[in-house]
N, C-alpha and C positions, 0 to 999 in steps of 0.2 A: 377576714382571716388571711392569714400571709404562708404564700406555699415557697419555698425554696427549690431549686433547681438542683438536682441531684443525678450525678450521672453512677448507674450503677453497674457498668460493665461496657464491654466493647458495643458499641453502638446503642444501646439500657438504656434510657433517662429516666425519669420522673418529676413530678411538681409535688412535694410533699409540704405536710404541716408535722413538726413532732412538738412532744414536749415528753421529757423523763428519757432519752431514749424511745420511747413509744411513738409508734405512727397513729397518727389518729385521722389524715385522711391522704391520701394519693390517687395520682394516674401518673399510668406508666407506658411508655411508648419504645418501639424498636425505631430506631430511624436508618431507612431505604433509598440513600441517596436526597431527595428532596420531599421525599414522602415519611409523613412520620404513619406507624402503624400503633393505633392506639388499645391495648392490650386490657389494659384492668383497669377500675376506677375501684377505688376503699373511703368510704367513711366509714368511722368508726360508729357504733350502735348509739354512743351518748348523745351522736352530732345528727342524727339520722332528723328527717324532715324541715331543716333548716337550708337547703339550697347550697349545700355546701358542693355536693357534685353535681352541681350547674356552676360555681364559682371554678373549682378544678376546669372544668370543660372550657370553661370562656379563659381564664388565664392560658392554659394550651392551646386554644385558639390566636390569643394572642401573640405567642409565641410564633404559630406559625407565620401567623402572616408578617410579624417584624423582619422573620428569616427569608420570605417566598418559598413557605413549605407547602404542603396540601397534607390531608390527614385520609387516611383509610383506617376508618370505624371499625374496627372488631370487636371491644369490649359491650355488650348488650344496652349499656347505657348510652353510650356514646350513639350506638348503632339507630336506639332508638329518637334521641335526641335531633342527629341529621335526619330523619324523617319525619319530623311534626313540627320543623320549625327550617324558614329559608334564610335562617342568620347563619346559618356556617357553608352557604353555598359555595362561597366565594373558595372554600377549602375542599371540597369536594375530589376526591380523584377519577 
C-alpha cells in the first residue's frame, strides 16, 4: 500500500493512503524541531488485520531516519510497538 506524505498545518504531517476523498489509513505526527511526535495511527475497519499499521509505522520510520529525526511515541500503537520490538531503537528519544 502506497501512503502519501501530507502536511496538514503548521508543523501537522501525516503518511496517508486515500481513495474517493476517503482516508482509509494514516499516522500523524507533530514535528518538534528533530523529533517527530507520533499522535494517531487510522486504518480504516475494512483494512483492519492486514499489517497495514505496521506498514504506516515502518514508512515513518523511514522517514525519520532519511531526515535524522527521532520519534516520541504517543499514539498507543506506536507506543506499544517501540516496546516489543528493538527495530525502532535507533529512533528512540
Amino acid at each position: 500500500m502506497e501512503f502519501k506524505f501530507t502536511e496538514l498545518g503548521h508543523d501537522h504531517f501525516a503518511f496517508r493512503n486515500e481513495k474517493s476523498g476517503d482516508t482509509l489509513a494514516e499516522i500523524t505526527w507533530t514535528q518538534m524541531a528533530d523529533v517527530m511526535v507520533v499522535e494517531h495511527t487510522f486504518v480504516d475497519p475494512s483494512l483492519r488485520g492486514q499489517g497495514i499499521a505496521k506498514q504506516l509505522l515502518d514508512r515513518t520510520a523511514d522517514y525519520a531516519r532519511e531526515n535524522q529525526y527521532r520519534i516520541e511515541p504517543v499514539c498507543s500503537y506506536v507506543v506499544t510497538a517501540f516496546e516489543r520490538s528493538n527495530e525502532y531503537d535507533d529512533l528512540k528519544v
